[in-house]
C-alpha positions as CSV (number, residue, x, y, z in Angstrom):
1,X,120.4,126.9,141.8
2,X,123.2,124.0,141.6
3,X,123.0,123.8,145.4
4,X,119.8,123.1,145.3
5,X,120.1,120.2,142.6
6,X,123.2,119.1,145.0
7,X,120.9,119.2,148.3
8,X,118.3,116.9,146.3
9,X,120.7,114.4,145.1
10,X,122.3,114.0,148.5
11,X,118.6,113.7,149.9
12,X,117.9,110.8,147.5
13,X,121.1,109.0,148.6
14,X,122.8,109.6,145.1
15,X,126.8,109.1,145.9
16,X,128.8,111.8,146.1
17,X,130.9,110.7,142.8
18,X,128.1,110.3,140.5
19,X,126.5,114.0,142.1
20,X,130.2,115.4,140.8
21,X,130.1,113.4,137.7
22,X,126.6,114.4,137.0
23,X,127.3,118.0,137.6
24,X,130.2,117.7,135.3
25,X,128.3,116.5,132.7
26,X,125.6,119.0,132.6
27,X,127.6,122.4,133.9
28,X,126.6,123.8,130.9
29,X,123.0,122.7,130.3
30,X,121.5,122.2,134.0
31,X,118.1,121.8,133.8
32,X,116.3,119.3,135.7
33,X,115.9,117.3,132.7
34,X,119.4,116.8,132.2
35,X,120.0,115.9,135.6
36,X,116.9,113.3,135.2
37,X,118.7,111.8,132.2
38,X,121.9,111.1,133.9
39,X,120.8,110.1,136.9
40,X,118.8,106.9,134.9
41,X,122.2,106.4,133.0
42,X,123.9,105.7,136.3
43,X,121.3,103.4,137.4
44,X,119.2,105.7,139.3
45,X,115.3,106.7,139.2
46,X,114.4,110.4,138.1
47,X,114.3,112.6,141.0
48,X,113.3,116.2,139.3
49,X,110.6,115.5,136.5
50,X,107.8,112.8,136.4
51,X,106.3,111.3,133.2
52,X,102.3,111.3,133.6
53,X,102.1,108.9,131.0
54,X,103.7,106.2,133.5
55,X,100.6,107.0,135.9
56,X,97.9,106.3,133.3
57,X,99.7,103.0,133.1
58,X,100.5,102.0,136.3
59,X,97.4,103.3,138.5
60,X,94.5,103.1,135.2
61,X,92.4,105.3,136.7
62,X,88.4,105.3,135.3
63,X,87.4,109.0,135.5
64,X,84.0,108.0,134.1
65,X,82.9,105.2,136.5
66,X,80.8,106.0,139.2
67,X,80.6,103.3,142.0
């Protein structure tokens, strides 16, 4: 399972010293929320989980209206 979190990171450009350090930091609590949470400490965007409450906000979407 780390490999996979590793293969991800690399594919979203995150340097190799903040994959280590973020590793590090959540050897013993991996989850992809973790890994979320220290990747937007270092600067980055999430990569593993999405808030849906952003979409609602960014996109407004008007289920009821019928053009």
């Amino acid at each position: 399972m780390l490999e996979s979190f590793i293969y991800e990171l690399r594919a979203n450009d995150v340097k190799e010293e903040h994959i280590d350090l973020i590793m590090e930091k959540v050897k013993n609590r991996l989850s992809e929320e973790n890994v979320d949470i220290e990747l937007q400490k270092l600067g980055y965007q999430k990569i593993f989980t999405v808030d849906y409450d952003d979409y609602d906000d960014i996109y407004n979407y008007d289920l009821d209206d019928e053009d």
